[in-house]
Structures are given as C-alpha cells and as structure tokens.
PDB file of N, CA, C and O in Angstrom:
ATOM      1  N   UNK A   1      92.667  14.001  17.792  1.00  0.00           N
ATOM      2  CA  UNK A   1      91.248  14.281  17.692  1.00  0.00           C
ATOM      3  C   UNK A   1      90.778  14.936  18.982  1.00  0.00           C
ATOM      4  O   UNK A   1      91.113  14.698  20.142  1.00  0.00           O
ATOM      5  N   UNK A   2      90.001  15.736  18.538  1.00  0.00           N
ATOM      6  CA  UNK A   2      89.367  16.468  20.357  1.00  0.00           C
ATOM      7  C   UNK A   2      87.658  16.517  19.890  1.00  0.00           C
ATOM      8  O   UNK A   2      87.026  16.724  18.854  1.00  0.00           O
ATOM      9  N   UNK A   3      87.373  16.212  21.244  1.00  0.00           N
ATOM     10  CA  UNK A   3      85.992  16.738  21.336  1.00  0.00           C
ATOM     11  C   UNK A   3      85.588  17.132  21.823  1.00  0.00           C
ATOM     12  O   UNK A   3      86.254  17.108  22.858  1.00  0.00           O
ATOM     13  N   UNK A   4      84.036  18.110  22.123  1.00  0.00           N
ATOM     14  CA  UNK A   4      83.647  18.675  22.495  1.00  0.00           C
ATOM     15  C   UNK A   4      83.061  18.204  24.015  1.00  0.00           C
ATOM     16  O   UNK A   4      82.739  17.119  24.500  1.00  0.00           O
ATOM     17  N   UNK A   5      83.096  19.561  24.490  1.00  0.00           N
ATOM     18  CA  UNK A   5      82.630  19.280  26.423  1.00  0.00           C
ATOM     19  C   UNK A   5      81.437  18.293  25.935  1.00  0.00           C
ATOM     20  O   UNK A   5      81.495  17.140  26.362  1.00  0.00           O
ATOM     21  N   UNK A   6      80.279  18.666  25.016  1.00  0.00           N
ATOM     22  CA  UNK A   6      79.022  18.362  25.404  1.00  0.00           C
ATOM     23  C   UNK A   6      79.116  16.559  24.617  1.00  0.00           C
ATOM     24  O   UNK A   6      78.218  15.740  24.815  1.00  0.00           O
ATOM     25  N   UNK A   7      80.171  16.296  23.888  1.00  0.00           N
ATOM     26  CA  UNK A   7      80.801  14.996  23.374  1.00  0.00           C
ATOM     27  C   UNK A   7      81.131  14.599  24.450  1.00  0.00           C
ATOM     28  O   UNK A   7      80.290  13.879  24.988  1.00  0.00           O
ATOM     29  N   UNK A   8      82.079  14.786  25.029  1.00  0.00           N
ATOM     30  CA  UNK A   8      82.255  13.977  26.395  1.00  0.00           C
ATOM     31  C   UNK A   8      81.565  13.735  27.132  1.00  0.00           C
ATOM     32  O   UNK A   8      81.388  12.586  27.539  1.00  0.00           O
ATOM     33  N   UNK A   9      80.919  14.808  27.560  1.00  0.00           N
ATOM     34  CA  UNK A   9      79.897  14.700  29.000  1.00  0.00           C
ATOM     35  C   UNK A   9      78.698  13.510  28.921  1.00  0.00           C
ATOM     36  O   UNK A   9      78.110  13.048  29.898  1.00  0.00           O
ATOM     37  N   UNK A  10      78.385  12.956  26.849  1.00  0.00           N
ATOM     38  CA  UNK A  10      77.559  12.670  26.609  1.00  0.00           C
ATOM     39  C   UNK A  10      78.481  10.595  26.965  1.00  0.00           C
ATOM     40  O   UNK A  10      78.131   9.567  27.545  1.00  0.00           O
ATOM     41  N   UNK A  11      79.548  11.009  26.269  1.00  0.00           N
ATOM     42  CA  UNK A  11      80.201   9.727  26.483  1.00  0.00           C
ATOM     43  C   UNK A  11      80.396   9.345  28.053  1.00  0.00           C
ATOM     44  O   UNK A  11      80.186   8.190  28.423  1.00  0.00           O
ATOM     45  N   UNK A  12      80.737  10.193  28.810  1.00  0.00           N
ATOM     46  CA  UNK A  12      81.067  10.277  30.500  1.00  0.00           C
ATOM     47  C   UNK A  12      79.637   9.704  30.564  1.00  0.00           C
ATOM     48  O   UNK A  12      79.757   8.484  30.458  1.00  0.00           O
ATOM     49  N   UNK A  13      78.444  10.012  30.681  1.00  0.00           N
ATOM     50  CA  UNK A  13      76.891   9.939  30.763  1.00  0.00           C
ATOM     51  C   UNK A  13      76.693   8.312  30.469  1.00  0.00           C
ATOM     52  O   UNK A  13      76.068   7.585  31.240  1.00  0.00           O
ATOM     53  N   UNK A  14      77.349   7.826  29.176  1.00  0.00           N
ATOM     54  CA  UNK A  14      76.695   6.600  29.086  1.00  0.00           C
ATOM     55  C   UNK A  14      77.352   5.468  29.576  1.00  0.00           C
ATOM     56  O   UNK A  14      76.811   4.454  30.019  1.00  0.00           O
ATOM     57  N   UNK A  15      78.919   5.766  29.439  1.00  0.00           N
ATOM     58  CA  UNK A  15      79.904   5.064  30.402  1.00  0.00           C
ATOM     59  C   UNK A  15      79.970   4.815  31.653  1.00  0.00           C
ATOM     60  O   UNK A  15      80.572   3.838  32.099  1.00  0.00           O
ATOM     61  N   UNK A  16      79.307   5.743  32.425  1.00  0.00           N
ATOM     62  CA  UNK A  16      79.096   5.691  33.939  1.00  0.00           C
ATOM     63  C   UNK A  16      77.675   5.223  34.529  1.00  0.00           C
ATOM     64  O   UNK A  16      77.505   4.615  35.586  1.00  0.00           O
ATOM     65  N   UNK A  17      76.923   5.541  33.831  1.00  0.00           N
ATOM     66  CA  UNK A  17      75.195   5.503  33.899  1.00  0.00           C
ATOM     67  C   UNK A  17      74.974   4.473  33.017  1.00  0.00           C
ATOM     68  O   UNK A  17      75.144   3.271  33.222  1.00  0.00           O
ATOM     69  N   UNK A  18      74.542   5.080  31.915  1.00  0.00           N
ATOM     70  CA  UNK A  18      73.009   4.285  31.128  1.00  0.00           C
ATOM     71  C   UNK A  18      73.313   2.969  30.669  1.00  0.00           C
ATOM     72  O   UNK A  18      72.355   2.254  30.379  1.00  0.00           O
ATOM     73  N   UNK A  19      74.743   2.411  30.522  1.00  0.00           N
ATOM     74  CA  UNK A  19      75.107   1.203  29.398  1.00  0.00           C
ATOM     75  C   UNK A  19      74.899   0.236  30.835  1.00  0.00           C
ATOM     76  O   UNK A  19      74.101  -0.698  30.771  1.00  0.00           O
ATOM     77  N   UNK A  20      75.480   0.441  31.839  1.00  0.00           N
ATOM     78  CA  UNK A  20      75.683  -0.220  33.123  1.00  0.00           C
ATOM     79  C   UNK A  20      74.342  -0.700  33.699  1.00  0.00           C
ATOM     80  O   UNK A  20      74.209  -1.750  34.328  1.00  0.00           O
ATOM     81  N   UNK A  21      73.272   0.254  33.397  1.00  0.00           N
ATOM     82  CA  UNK A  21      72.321   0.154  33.601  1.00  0.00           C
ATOM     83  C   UNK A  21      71.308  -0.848  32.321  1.00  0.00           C
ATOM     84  O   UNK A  21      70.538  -1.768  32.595  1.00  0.00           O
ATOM     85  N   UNK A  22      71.606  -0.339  31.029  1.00  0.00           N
ATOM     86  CA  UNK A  22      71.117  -1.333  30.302  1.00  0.00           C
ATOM     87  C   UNK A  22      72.139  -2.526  30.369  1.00  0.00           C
ATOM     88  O   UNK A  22      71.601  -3.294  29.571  1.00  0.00           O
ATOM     89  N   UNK A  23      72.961  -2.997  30.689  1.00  0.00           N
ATOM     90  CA  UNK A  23      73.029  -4.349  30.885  1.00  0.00           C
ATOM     91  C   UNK A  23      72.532  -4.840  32.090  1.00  0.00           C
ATOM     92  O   UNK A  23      72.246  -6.028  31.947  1.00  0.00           O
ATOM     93  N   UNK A  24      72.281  -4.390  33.344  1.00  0.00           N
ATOM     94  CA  UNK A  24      72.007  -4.913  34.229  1.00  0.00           C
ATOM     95  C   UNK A  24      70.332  -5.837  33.926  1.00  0.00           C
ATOM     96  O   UNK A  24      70.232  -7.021  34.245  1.00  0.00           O
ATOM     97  N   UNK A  25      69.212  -5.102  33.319  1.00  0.00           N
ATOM     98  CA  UNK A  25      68.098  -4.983  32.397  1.00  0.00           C
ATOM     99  C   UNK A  25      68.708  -6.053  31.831  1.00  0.00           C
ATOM    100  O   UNK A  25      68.691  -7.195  32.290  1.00  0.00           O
ATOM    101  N   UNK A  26      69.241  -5.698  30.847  1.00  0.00           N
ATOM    102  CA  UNK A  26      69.388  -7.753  30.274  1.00  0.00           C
ATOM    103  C   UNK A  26      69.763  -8.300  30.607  1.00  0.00           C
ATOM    104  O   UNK A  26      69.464  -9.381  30.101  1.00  0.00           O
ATOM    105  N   UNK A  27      70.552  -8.391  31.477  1.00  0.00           N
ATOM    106  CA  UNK A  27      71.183  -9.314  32.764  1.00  0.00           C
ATOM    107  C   UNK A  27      69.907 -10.605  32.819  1.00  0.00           C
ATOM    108  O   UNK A  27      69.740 -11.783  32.503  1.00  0.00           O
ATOM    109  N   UNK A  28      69.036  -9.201  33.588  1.00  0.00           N
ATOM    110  CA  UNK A  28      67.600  -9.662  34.382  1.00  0.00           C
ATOM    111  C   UNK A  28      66.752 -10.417  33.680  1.00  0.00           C
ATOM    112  O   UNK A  28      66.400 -11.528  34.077  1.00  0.00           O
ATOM    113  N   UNK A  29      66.308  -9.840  32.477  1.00  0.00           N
ATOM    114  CA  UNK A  29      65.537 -10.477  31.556  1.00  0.00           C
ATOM    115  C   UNK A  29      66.113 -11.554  30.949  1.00  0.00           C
ATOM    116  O   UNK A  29      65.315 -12.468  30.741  1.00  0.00           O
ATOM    117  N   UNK A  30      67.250 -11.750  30.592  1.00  0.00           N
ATOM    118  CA  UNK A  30      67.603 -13.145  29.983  1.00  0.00           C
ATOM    119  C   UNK A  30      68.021 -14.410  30.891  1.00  0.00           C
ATOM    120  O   UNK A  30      68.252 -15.572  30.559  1.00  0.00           O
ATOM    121  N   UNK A  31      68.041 -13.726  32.261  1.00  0.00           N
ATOM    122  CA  UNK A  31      68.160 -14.781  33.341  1.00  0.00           C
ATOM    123  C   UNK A  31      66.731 -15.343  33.433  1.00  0.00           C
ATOM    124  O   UNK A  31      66.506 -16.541  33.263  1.00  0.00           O
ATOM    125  N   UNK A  32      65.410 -14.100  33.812  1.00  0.00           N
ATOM    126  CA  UNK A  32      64.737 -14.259  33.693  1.00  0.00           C
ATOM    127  C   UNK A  32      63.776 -15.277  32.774  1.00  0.00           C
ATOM    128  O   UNK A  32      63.063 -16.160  33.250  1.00  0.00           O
ATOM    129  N   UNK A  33      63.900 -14.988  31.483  1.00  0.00           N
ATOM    130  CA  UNK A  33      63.365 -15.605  30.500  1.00  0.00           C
ATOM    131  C   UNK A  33      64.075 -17.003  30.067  1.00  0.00           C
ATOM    132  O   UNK A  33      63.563 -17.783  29.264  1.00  0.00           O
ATOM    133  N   UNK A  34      65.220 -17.191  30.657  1.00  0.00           N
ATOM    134  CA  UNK A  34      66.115 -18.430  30.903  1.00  0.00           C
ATOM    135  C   UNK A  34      66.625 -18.175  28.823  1.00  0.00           C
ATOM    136  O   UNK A  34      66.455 -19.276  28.299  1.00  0.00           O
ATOM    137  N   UNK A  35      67.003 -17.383  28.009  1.00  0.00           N
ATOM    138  CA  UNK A  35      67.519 -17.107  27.230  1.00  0.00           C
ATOM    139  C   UNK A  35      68.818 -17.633  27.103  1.00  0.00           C
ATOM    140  O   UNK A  35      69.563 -17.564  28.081  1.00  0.00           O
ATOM    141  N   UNK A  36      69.289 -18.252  25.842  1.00  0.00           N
ATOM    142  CA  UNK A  36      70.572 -18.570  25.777  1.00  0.00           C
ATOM    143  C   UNK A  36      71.892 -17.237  25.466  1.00  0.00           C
ATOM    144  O   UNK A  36      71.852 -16.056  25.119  1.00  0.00           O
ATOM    145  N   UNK A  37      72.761 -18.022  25.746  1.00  0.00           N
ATOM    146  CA  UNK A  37      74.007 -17.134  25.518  1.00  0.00           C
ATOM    147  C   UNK A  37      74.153 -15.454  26.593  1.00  0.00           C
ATOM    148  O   UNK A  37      74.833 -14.486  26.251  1.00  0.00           O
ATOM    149  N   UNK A  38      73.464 -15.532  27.646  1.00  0.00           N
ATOM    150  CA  UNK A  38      73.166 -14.390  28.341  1.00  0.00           C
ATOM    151  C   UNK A  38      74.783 -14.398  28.931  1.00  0.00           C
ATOM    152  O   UNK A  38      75.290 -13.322  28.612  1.00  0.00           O
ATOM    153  N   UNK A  39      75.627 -15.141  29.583  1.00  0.00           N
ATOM    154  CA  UNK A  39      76.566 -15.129  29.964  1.00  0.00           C
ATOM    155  C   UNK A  39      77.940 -14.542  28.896  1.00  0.00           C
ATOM    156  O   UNK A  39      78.997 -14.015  29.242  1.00  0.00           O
ATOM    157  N   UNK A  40      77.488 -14.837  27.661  1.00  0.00           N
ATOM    158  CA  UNK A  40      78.535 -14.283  26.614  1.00  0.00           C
ATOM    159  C   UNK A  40      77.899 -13.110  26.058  1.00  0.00           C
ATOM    160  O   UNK A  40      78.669 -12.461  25.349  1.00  0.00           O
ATOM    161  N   UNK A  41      76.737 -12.641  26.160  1.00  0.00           N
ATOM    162  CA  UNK A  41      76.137 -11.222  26.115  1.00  0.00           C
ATOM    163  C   UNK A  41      76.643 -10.374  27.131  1.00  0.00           C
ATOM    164  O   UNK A  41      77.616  -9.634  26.988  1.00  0.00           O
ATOM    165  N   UNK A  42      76.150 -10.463  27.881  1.00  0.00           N
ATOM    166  CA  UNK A  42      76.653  -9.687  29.161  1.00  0.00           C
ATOM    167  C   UNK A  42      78.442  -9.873  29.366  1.00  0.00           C
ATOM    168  O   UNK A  42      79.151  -9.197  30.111  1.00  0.00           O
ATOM    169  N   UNK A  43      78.749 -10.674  28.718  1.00  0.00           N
ATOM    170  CA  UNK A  43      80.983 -10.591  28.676  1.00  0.00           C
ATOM    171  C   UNK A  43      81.009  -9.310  27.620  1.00  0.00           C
ATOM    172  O   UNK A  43      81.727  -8.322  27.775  1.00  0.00           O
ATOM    173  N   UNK A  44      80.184  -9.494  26.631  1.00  0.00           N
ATOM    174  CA  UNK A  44      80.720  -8.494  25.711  1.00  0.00           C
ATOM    175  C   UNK A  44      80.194  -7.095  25.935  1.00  0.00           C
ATOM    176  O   UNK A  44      80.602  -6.116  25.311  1.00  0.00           O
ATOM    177  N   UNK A  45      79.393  -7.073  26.734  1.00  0.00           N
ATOM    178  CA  UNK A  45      78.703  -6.075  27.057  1.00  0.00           C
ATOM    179  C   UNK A  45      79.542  -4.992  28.112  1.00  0.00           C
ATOM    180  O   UNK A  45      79.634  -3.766  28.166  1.00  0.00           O
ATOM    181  N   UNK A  46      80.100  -6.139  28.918  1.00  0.00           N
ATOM    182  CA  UNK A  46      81.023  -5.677  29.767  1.00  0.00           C
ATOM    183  C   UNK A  46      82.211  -5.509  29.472  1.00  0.00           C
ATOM    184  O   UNK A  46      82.969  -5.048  30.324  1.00  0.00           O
ATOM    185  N   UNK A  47      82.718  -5.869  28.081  1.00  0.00           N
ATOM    186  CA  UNK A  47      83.889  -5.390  27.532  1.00  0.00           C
ATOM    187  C   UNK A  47      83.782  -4.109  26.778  1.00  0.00           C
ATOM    188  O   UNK A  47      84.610  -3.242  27.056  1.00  0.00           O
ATOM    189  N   UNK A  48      83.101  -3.921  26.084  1.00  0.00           N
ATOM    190  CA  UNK A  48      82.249  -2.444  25.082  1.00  0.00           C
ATOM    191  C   UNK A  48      81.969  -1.667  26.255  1.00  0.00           C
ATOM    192  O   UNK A  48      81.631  -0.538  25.900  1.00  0.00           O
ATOM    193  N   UNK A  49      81.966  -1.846  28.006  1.00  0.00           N
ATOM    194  CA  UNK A  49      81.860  -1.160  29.068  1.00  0.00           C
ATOM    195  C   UNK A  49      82.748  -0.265  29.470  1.00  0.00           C
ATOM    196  O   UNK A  49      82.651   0.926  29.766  1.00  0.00           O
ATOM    197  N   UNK A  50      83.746  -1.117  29.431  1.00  0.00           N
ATOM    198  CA  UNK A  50      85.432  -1.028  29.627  1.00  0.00           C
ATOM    199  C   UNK A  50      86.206  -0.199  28.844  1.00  0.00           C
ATOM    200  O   UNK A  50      87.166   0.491  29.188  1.00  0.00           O
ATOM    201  N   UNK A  51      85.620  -0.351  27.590  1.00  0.00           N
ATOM    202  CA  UNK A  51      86.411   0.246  26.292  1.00  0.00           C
ATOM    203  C   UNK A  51      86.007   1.404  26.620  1.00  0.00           C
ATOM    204  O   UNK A  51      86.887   2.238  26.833  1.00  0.00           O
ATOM    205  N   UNK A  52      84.612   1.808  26.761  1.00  0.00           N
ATOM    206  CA  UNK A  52      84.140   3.178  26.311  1.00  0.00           C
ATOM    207  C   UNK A  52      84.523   4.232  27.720  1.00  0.00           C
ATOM    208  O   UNK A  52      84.615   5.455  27.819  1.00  0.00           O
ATOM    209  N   UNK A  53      84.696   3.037  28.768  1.00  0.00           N
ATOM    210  CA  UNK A  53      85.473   3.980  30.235  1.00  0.00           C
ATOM    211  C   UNK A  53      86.830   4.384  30.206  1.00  0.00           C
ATOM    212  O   UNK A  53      87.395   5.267  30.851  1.00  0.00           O
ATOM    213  N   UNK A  54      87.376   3.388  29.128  1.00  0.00           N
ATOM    214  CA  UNK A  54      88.988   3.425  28.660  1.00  0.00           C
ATOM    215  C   UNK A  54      88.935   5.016  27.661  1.00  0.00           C
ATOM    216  O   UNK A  54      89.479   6.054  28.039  1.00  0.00           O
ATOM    217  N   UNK A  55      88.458   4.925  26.862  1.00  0.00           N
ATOM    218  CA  UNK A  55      88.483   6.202  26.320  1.00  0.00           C
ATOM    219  C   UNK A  55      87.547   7.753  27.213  1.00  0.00           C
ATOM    220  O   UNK A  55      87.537   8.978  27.086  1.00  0.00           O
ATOM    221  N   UNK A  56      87.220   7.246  27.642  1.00  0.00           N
ATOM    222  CA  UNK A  56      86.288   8.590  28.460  1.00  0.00           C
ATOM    223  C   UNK A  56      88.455   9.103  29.666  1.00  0.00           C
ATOM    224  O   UNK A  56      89.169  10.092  29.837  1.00  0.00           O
ATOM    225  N   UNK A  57      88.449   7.904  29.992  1.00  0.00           N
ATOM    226  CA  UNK A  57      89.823   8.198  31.003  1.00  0.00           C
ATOM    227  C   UNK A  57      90.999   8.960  30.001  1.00  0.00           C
ATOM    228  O   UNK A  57      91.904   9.731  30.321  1.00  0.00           O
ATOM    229  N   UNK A  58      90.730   8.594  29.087  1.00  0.00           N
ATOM    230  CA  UNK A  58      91.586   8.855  27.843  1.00  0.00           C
ATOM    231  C   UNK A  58      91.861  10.551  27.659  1.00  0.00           C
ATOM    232  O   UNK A  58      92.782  11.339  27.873  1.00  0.00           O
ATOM    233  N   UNK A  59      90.327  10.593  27.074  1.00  0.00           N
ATOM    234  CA  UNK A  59      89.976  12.252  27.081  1.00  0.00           C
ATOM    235  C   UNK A  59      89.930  13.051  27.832  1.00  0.00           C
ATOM    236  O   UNK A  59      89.843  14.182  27.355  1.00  0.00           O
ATOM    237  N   UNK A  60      89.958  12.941  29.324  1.00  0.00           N
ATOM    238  CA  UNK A  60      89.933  13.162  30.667  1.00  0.00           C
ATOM    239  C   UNK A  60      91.081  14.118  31.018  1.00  0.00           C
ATOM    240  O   UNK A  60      91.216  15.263  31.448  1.00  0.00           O
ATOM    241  N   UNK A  61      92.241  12.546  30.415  1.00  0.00           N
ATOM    242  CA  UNK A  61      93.643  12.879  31.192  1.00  0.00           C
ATOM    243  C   UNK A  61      93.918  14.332  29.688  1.00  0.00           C
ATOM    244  O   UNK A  61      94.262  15.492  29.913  1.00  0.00           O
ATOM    245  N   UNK A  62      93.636  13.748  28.341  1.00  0.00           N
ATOM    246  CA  UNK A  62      94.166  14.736  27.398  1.00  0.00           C
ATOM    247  C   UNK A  62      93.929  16.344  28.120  1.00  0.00           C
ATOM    248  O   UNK A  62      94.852  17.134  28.319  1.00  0.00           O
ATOM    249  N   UNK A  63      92.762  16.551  28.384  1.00  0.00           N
ATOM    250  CA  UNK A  63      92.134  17.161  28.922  1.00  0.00           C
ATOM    251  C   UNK A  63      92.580  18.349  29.944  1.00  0.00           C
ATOM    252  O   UNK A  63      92.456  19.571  30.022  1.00  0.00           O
ATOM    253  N   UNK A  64      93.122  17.368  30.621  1.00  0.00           N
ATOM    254  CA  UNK A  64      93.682  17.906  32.197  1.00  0.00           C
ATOM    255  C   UNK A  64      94.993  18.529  31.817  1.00  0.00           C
ATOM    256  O   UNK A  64      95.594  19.510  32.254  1.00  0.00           O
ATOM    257  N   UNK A  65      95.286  17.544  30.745  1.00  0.00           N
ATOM    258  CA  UNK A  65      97.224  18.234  30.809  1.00  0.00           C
ATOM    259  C   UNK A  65      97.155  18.695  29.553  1.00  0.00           C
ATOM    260  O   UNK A  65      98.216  18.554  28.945  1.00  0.00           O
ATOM    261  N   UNK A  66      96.112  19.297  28.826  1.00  0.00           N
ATOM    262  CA  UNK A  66      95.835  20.802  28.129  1.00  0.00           C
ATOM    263  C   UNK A  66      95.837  22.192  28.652  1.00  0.00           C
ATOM    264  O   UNK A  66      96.211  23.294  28.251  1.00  0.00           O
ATOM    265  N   UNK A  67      95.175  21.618  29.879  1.00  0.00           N
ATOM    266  CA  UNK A  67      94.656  22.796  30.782  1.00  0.00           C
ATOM    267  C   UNK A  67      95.907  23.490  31.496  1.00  0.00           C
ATOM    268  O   UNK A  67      96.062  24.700  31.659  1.00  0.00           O
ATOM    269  N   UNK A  68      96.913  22.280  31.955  1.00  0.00           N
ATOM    270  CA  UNK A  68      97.850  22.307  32.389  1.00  0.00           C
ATOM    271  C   UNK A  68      98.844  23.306  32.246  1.00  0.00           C
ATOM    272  O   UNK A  68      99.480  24.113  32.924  1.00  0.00           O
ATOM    273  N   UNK A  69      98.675  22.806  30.760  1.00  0.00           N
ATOM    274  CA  UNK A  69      99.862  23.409  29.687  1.00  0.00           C
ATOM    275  C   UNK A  69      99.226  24.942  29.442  1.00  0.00           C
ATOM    276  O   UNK A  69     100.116  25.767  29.235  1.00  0.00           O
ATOM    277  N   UNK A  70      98.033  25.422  29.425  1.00  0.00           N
ATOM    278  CA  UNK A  70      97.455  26.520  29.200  1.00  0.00           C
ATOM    279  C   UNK A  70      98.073  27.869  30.155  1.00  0.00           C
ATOM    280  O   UNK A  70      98.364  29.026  29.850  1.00  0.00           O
ATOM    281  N   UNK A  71      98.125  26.802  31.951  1.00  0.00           N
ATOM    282  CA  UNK A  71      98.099  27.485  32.846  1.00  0.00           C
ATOM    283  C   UNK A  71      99.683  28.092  32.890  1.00  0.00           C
ATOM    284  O   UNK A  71      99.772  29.148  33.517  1.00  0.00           O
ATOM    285  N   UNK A  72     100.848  27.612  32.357  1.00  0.00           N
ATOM    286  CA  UNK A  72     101.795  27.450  32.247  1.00  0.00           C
ATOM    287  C   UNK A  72     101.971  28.413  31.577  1.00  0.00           C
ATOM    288  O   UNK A  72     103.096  28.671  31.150  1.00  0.00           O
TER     289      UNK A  72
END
C-alpha cells in the first residue's frame, strides 16, 4: 500500500503534534475533575500513540529506500 505525501504529512502531523497534545488535555482534565479510569485512558491513548508513530516510521523508511532504489 502507498500513500500519498499529503497522507503522510497528515499522519506525521498528528503523530508528532496534535494526539500528544490531546492527551496531555485529558490528562489535565480528568486529573482535574478527579474522573475515573484516567490512568487506563491515557495507557491506551499512549498505545494508539505508539502505533500510529510505528507506522508513520514505517512509511518513512518505505519511503527512503524507494528513493534509494530510484537513485540507483
């Protein structure tokens, strides 16, 4: 499967930035609001973190050693 620059850049974007950032936000607020289960929210949150950095590294490397092979 391949995708597009503006597919990636969008996945790179939320993997690095915005998800990191919306958990930190519920981090806050459910500490805040003394909310249950915030500690197993924020695990899974931070696993669906991981995953989506796992595949961004994924497409990255495909990526690189396309280019590779192009230059060749």
């Amino acid at each position: 499967m391949k995708i597009s620059n503006k597919e990636y850049d969008f996945l790179k974007d939320l993997a690095l930035c915005w998800f990191p950032a919306l958990m930190t936000f519920i981090g806050v607020v459910m500490v805040t609001w003394e909310i249950p289960y915030t500690d197993q929210v924020l695990a899974t949150m931070a696993g669906l973190n991981t995953f989506m950095g796992a595949v961004v590294k994924y497409y990255k490397a495909k990526y690189d050693k396309e280019q590779e092979e192009d230059e060749s």
